[in-house]
N, C-alpha and C positions, 0 to 999 in steps of 0.2 A: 538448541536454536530451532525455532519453528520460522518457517517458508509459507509465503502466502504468495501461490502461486497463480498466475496469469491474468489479471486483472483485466475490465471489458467496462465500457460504460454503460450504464443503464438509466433509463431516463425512468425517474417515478413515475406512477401512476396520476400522484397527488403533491403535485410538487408544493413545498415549505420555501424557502429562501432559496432554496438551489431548486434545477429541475432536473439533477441529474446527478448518479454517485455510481461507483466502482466496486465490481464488487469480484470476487476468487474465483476460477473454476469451479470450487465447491462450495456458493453462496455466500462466503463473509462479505458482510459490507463495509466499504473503508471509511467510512465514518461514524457507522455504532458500533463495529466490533473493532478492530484492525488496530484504529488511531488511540483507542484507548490501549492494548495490549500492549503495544510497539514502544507507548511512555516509560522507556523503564532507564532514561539516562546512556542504553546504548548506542552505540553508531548503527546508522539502519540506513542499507543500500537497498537500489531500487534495479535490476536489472534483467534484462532480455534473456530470450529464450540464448541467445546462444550463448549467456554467462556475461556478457560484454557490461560491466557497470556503466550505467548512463549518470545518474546520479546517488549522492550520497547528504549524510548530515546529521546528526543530535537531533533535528527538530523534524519528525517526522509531517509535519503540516508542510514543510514545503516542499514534498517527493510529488511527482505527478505519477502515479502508478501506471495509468491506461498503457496495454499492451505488455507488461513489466510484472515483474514479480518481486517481490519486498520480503527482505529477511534483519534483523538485526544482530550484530556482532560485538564483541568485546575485542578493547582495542590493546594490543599486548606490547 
């Protein structure tokens, strides 16, 4: 289970369609790396430093990361 941890907005330089993406403490961005990784059919929670799930879902497009950190799980 890989942890994508503390999400932060970041406005492009040169914005496309959007003027703005999320990206990890350690640089992934959540929509060239992240949203791809995370498609893999599991359940993928989004949640706070202090553990608190804010939200959850199959379909990772509709997790709002900022602030949050994103991991997905196998549901048993």
């Amino acid at each position: 289970m890989k942890i994508y941890r503390n999400f932060k907005k970041y406005h492009l330089e040169v914005p496309t369609f959007i003027d703005y993406t999320f990206r990890t403490e350690d640089g992934q961005d959540w929509y060239e790396t992240v949203l791809k990784e995370l498609d893999n059919g599991l359940l993928k929670i989004a949640f706070e430093s202090d553990s608190l799930i804010r939200t959850c879902g199959y379909d990772a497009t509709g997790l709002y990361p900022e602030n949050r950190s994103v991991t997905s799980i196998e549901e048993k």
